[in-house]
N, C-alpha and C positions, 0 to 999 in steps of 0.2 A: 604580439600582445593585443592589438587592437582586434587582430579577428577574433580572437577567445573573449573580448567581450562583446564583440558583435553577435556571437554566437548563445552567450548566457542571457544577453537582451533579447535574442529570438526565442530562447528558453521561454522567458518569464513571459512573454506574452501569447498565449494559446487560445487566438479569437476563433478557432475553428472546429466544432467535434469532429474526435476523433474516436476511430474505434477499435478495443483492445481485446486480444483473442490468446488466451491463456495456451502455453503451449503445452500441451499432454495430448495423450492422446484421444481417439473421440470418445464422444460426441469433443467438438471444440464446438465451443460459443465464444461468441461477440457481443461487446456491450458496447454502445456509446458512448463517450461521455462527454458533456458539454464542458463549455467552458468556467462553467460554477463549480461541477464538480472536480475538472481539475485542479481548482482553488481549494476546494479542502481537501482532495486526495494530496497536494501543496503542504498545507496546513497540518492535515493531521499527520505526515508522516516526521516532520520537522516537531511539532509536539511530542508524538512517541519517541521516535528514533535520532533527534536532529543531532544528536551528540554519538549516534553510531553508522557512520559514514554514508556513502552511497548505496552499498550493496545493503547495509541493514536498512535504511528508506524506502529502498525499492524494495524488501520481503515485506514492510508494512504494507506499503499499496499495492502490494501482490494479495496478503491476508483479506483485504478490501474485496481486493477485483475476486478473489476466489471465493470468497462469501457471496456476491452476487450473484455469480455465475450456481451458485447450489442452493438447492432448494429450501435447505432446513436455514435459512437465513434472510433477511428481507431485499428486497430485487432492486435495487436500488445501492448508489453509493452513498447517498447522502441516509438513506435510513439506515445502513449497514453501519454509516458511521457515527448515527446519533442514535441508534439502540442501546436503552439503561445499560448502564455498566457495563459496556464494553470499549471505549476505548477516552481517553483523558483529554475530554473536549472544552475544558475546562478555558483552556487559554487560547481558544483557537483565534480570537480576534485581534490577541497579540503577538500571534504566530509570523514571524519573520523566516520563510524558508532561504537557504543559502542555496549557494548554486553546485551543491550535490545534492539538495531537492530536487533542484530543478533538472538536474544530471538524470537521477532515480525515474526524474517522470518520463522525460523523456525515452530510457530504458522502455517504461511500462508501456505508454504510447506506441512505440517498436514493435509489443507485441512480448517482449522481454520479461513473462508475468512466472515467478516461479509456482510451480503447479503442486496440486494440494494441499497448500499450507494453506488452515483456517483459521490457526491463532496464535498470538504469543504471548510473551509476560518475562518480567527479568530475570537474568538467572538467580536470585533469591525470593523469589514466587513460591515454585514448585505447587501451584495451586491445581495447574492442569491438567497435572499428568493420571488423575485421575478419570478426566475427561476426553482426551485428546493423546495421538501416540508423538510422544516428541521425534523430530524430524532432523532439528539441527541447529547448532549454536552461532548467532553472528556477535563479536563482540560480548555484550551483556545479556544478550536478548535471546531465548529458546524459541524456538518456530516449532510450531505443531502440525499436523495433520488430524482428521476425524481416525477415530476407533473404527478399527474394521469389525465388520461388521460377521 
């Protein structure tokens, strides 16, 4: 027991960028990201997702890291995460991530980034599928990809 929490304490503290490289195939890019943004890649996925486990956390900050890494979206995690009405930033300051947050990030960190998902919404949305070709269900949550084109 005491390693599992030594392990979730080294979780939670990420004094050092790190950099996350989406697995698909090429181009693969690389993004940074400091340690601010792992705080609200932290926060927002724990906001969206904190009640759909690990694996649906880690497709939020996949949705994150995959919108950066594309063009039609802003280059940046922190604007990707505070562009108008896209994602429920609302309570981000009393966002308490658990340690399948911090499981998810670490995933992300890894390298661990599910590949071209760019959005999602709950399964009683159904807002996007006008926009976006659904992809896959975690829990409550539909994962999208862009319309091909």
């Amino acid at each position: 027991m005491k390693k599992c929490v030594g392990l979730l304490c080294a979780l939670a503290i990420i004094s050092q960028p790190f950099c996350v490289q989406a697995r698909s195939e090429p181009p693969k890019e690389t993004i940074e990201v400091t340690y601010e943004e792992a705080q609200e890649l932290l926060k927002i996925a724990w906001c969206e997702a904190g009640n759909q486990g690990i694996i649906g956390q880690q497709c939020v900050m996949s949705v994150i890291i995959n919108r950066v890494n594309s063009p039609d979206f802003p280059n940046s995690i922190h604007d990707v995460i505070f562009q108008d009405n896209q994602f429920a930033t609302a309570g981000m300051d009393k966002a308490v991530p658990t340690w399948e947050t911090h499981y998810a990030l670490a995933a992300i960190e890894s390298g661990d980034v599910v590949p071209e998902i760019v959005a999602f919404e709950t399964v009683t949305g159904n807002v996007l599928d006008k926009y976006f070709s659904l992809a896959f269900t975690v829990k409550n949550h539909r994962f999208y990809t862009a319309l091909s084109k």
